[in-house]
C-alpha positions as a printed Julia matrix, in Angstrom:
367×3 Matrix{Float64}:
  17.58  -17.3    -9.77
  20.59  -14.79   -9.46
  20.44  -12.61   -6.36
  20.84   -9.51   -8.4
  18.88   -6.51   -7.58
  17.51   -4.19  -10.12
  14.64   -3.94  -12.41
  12.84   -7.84  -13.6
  13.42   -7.84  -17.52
  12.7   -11.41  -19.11
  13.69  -11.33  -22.56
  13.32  -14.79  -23.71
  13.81  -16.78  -26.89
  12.71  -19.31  -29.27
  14.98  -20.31  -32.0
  14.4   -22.56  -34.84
  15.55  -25.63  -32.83
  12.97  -24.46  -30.58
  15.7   -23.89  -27.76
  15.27  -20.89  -25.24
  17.94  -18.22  -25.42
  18.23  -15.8   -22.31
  20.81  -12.46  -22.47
  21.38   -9.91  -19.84
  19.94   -6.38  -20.43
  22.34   -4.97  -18.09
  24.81   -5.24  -15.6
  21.88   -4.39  -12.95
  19.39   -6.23  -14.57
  18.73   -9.93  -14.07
  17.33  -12.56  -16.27
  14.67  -15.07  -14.37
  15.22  -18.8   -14.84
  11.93  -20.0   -15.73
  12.4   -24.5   -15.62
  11.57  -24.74  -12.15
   8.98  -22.85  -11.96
   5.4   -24.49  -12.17
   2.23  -22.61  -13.87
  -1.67  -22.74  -12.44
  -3.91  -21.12  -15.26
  -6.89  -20.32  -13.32
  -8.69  -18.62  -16.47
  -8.67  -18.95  -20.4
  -7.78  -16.56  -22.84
  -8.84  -13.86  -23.95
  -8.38  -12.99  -20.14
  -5.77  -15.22  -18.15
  -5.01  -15.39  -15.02
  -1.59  -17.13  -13.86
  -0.19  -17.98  -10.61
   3.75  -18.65  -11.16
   6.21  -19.41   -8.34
   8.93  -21.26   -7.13
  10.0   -21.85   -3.72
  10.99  -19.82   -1.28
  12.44  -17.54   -3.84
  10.2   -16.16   -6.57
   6.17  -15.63   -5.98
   4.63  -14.08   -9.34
   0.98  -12.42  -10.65
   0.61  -12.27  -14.32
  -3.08  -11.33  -15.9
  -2.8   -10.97  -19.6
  -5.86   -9.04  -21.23
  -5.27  -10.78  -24.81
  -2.37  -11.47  -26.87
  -1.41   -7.01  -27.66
  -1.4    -6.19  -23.16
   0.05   -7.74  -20.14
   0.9    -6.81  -16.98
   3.48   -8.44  -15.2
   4.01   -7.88  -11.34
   6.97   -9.77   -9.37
   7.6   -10.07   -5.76
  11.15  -11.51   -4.94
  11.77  -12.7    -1.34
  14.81  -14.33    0.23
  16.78  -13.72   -2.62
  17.46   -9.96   -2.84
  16.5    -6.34   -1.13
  14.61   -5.05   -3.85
  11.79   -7.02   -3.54
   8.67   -5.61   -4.93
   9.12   -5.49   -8.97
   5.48   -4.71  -10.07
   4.1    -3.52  -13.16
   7.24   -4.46  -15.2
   7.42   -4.26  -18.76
   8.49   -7.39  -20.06
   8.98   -8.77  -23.7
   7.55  -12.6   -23.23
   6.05  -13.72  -19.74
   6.93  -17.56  -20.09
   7.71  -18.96  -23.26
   5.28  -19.93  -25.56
   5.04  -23.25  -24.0
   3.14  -21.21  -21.68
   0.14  -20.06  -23.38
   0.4   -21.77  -27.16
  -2.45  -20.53  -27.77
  -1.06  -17.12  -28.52
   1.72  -18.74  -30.7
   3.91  -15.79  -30.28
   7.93  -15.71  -29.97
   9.51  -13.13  -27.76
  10.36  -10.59  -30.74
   6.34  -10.83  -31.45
   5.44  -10.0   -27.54
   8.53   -7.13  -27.37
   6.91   -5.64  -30.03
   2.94   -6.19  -28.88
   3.29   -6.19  -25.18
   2.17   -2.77  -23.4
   1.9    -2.25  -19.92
  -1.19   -0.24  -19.54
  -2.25   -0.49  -15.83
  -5.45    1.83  -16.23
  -6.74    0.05  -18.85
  -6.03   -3.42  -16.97
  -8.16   -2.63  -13.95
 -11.67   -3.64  -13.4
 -14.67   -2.07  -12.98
 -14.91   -3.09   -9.33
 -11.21   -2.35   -8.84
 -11.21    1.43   -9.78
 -14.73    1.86   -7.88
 -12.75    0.43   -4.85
  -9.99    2.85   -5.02
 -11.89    5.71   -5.99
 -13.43    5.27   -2.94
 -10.51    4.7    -1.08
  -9.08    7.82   -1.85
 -12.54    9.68   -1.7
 -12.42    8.64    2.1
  -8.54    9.63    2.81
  -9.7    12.78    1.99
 -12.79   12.62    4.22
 -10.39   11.69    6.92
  -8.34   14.85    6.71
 -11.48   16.81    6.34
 -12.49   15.88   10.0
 -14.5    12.71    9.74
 -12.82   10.22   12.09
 -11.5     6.57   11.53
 -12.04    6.3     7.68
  -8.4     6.36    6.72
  -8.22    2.74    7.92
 -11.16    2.07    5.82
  -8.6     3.09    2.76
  -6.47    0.64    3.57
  -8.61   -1.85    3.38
 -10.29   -1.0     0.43
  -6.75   -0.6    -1.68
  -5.94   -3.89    0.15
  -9.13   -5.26   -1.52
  -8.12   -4.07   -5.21
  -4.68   -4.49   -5.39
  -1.81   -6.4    -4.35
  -1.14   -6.02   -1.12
   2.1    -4.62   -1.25
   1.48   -2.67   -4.05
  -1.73   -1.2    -2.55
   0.59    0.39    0.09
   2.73    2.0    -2.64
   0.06    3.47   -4.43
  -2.15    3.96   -1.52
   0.8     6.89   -0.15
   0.59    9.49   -2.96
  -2.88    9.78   -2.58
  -2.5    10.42    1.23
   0.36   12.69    0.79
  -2.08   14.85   -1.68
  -5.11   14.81    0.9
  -2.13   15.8     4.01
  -1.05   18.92    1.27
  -4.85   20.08    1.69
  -5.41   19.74    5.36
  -1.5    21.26    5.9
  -2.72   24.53    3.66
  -6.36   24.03    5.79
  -4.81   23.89    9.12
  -1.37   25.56    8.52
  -1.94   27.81   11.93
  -3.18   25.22   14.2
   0.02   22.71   14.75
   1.81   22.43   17.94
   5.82   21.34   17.02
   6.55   20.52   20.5
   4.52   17.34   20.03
   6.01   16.73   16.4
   9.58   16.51   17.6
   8.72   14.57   20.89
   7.29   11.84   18.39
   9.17   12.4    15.44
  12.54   10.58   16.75
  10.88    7.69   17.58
   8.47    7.46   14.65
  11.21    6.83   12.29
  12.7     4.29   14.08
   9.1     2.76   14.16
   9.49    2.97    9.77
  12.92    1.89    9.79
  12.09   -0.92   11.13
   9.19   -1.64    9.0
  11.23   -1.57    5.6
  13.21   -3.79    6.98
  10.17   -6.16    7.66
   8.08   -5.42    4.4
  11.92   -6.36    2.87
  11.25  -10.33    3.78
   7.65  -10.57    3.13
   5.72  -12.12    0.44
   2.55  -10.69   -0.37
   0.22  -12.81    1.14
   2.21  -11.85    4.6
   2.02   -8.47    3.77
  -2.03   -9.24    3.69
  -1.89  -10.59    7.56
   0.29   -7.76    8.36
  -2.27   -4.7     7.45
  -4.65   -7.08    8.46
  -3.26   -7.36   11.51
  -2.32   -3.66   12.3
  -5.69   -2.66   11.45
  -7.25   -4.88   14.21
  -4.56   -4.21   16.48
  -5.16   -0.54   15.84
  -9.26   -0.77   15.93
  -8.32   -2.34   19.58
  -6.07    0.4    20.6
  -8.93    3.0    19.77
 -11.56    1.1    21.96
  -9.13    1.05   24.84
  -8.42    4.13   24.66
 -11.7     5.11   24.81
 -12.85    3.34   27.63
  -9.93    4.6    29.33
 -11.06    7.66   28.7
 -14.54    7.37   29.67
 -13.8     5.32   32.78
 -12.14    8.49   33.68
 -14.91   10.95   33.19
 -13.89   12.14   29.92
  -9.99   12.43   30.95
  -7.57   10.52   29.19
  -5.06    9.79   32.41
  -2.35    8.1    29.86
   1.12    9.23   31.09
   3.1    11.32   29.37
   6.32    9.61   30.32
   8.96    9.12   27.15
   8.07    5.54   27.55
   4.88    5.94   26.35
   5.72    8.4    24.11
   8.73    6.2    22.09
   6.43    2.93   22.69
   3.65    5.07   20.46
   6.13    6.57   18.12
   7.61    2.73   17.43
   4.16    1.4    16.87
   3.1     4.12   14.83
   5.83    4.13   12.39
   5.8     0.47   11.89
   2.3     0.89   11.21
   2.5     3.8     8.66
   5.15    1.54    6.49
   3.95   -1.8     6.55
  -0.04   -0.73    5.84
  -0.29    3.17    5.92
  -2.29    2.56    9.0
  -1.12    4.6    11.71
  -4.02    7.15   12.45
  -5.05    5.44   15.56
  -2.01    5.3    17.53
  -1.3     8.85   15.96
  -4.65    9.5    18.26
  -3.81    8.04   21.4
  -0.67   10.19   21.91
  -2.11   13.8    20.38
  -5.47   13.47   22.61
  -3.73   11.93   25.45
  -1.66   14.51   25.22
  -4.72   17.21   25.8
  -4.65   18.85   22.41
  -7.74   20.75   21.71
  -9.42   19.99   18.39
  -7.71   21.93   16.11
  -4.52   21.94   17.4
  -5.49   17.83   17.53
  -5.97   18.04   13.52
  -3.5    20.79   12.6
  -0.78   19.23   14.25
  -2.2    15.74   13.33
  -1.87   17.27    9.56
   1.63   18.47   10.04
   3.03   15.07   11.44
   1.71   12.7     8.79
   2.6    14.91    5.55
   6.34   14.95    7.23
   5.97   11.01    8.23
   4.35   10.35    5.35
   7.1    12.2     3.01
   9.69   10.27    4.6
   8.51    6.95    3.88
   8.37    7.77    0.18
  12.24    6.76   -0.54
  11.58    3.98    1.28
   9.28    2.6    -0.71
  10.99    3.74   -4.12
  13.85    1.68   -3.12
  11.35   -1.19   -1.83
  10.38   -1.09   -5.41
   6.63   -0.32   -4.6
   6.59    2.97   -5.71
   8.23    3.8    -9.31
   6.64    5.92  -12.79
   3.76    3.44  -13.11
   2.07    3.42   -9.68
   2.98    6.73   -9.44
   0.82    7.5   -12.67
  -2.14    5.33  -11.16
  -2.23    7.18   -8.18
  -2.41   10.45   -9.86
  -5.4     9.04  -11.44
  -7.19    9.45   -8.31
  -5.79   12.22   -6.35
  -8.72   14.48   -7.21
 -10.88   12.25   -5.46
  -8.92   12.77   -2.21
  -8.48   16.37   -3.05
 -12.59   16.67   -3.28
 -13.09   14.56   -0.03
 -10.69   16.88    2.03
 -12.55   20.08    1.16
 -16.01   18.32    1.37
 -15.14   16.55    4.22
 -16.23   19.3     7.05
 -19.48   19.96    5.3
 -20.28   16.2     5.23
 -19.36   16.32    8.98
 -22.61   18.7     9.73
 -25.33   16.58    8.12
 -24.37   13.04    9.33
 -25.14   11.05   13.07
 -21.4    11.37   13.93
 -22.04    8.44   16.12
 -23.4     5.54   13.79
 -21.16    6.48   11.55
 -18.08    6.07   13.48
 -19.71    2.62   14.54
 -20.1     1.69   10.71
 -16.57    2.55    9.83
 -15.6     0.65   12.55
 -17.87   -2.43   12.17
 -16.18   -2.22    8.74
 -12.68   -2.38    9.41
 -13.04   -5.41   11.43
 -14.66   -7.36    8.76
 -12.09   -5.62    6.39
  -8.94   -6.71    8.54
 -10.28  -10.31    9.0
 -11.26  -10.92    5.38
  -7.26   -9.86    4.81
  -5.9   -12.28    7.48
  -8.28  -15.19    6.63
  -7.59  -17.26    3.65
């Protein structure tokens, strides 16, 4: 395949000698050689589901709702920077060799071939992110440790790297709310001791998520989210073994070794809530200047990743329409959120989320 970045257009042919023609779009557009690259169909039509990759160079999803949809996502690695591609429009997937079935030339599929990613998700899929976003915003309402369960969730119902592209416009929305909520209560000094070392922390995740294949990206938040469930528990018993005094030093050490982790968590899985903890309460803040300035730091973090991941090529116009799908959700779960707080057993509910971001994290790392 040729190492060229830009946006995955396949425009295949079939002419009457039955050979395949293939013609660049434009000069930043790239045309994928299809010979060596082997097909699993896991699923019939009407509803097909393909695996399609090559070595070390292309990895592929295709699910084709019947012969008039598809939805074609690509992940290039090794080959060039821009390496997530998904939710491309594309004329033909394959050839017809593919799928004769359909019977279909690529003029036929350029003309019949929508990319409607609403209509392509399951039932089980949208309840998943619905509720994903429900509990971002019940995280920035007050209740504590269900942001990571929104990782896992979006994990759950979307490609992995894709989840984190779609997964940060609905957690920008919910930070808007709790910004607006908490405007009065943020303490900068903290923000610009962290901030420095933060975006080294994201810089360096880009660069990471940038040689990655999806199924790594999977370990990865599944990874960070243990990693991060651990740091919590430590910190806690810390904190208790202390009488109820977090003795963490407040030497720049600790403070550029937090901001590091933290942004490297917030890029490669949106996951950085924990660590964000450990240096704001170690730090002494009292509970709303904890979640004001909490607010305040991951709307500007959280802004900053965003051209990022445009040039990542997770976020572009169609994930940014499917997460504007379910921004109200997060926007209702953010002003809810303190009223749930009064009526629940704060306790078993913080063991719950956690109990379910382990098993959430391993099912990601485990095959």
């Amino acid at each position: 395949m040729p190492g060229v970045e830009g946006v995955a257009n396949l425009s295949e042919g079939v002419n009457a000698n039955g050979r395949r023609k293939k013609r660049m779009q434009s000069a930043n557009q790239f045309v994928a050689v299809m010979q060596p690259i082997g097909i699993e169909v896991k699923t019939l039509p009407p509803c097909v589901d393909a695996g399609i990759g090559s070595a070390a160079s292309v990895g592929q999803d295709l699910r084709i709702q019947n012969p008039a949809q598809c939805r074609f996502q690509m992940v290039l690695h090794r080959v060039t920077r821009r390496l997530a591609l998904p939710a491309v429009k594309v004329g033909t997937i394959i050839s017809t060799g593919a799928f004769p079935s359909h019977g279909m030339n690529t003029c036929q599929w350029r003309r019949e071939c929508k990319a409607r990613p609403m209509e392509s998700l399951e039932l089980w899929q949208y309840l998943l992110i619905a509720t994903g976003a429900f509990a971002v915003g019940l995280g920035k309402g007050g209740l504590p440790g269900v942001g990571n369960v929104t990782v896992v969730l979006m994990a759950l119902a979307l490609p992995a790297k894709a989840s984190v592209g779609v997964l940060l416009p609905i957690l920008i929305s919910a930070d808007i709310v709790a910004v607006i909520v908490y405007r009065r209560h943020a303490n900068w000094s903290y923000i610009v001791k962290l901030a420095p070392w933060t975006i080294i922390g994201v810089l360096g995740g880009y660069l990471v998520f940038s040689y990655v294949n999806d199924s790594a990206v999977r370990i990865l938040i599944g990874s960070v989210l243990l990693s991060m469930t651990a740091i919590h528990f430590i910190r806690k018993w810390l904190r208790d073994s202390s009488k109820g005094e977090d003795k963490l030093p407040h030497h720049p050490a600790f403070v550029g070794g937090t901001g590091i982790i933290g942004g490297f968590a917030t890029m490669i899985a949106n996951a950085a809530g924990p660590v964000a903890a450990l240096y704001f309460i170690a730090s002494g803040l009292p509970k709303y200047a904890y979640i004001g300035t909490s607010a305040w730091f991951f709307f500007l973090v959280n802004v900053f990743k965003v051209p990022f991941m445009m040039d990542l090529g997770i976020i572009h116009l169609e994930s940014l329409g499917l997460s504007a799908s379910f921004m109200l959700y997060s926007v209702l779960g953010a002003l809810i959120g303190p009223r749930i707080v009064r009526h629940i057993n704060q306790r078993l509910f913080e063991v719950l989320i956690w109990v379910f971001v382990v098993i959430g994290g391993l099912k990601l790392i485990l095959p």
